[in-house]
C-alpha positions in Angstrom: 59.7 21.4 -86.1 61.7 20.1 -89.4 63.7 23.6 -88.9 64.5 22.6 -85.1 65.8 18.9 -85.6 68.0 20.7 -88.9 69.3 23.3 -86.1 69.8 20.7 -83.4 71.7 18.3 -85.5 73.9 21.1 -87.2 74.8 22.3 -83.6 75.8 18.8 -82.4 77.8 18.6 -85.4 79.4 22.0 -85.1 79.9 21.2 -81.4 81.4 17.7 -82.3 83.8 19.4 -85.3 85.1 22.1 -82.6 86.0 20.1 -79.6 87.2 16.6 -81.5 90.8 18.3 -81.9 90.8 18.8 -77.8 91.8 15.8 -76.9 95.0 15.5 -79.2 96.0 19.1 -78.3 95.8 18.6 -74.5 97.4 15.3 -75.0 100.8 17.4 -77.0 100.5 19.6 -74.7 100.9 17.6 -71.6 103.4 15.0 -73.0 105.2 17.8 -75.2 105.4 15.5 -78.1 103.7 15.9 -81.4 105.7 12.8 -82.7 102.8 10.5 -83.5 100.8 13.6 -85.3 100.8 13.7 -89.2 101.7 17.5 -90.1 100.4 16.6 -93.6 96.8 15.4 -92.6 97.1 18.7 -90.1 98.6 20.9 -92.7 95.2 19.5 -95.2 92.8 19.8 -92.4 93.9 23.7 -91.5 93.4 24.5 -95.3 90.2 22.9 -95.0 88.8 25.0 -92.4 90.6 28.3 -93.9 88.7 27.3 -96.9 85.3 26.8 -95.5 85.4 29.8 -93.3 86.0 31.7 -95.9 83.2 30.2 -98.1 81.1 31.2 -95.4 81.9 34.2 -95.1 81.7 34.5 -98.8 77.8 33.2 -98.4 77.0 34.8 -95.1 76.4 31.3 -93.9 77.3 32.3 -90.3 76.5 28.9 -88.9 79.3 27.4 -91.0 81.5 30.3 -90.8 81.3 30.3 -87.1 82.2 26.6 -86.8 84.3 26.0 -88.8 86.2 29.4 -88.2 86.0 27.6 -84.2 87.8 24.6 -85.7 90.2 26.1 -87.4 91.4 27.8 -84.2 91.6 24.5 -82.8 93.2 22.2 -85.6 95.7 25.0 -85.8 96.4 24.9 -82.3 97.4 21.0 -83.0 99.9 21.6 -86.2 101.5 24.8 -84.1 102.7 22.3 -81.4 103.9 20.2 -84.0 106.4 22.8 -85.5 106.4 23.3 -81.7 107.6 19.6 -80.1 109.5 19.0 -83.6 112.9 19.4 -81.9 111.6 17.4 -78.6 110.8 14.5 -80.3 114.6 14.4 -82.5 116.3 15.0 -78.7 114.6 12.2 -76.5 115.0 10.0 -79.5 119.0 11.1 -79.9 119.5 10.3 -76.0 
């Protein structure tokens, strides 16, 4: 049971850690402005999951390989629109 409620609340969390970059990414995406993102906390958080994916790996914790591997995918997907909408955000404020 103790195994089951470890495995429960790990998946939330994994599930949580995965789709809590959605929101912003869909939000750049539609507005095609990445003005109001920070690439230094993304820039942090992408070495942070690169890190921890690779410790996984490095233990054959799957679990945390898997998620955070997940996340990565995701936070990157946030910091490439923001190289991406650089030049978007320097036109509309220029007009």
């Amino acid at each position: 049971m103790t195994g089951d409620v470890a495995t429960l609340i790990g998946s939330a969390a994994a599930i949580c850690s995965i789709t809590s970059f959605a929101p912003q990414a869909y939000k750049i995406w539609k507005e095609r402005d990445a003005s109001a993102v920070s690439l230094k906390t993304y820039s942090l958080t992408v070495s942070c999951f690169i890190l921890w994916t690779i410790y996984g790996v490095m233990t054959s914790a799957w679990p945390v390989t898997v998620a955070n591997a997940s996340a990565l995918v995701m936070a990157s997907a946030v910091l490439v629109m923001k190289w991406r909408f650089r030049d978007a955000a320097k036109s509309a404020s220029d007009a």
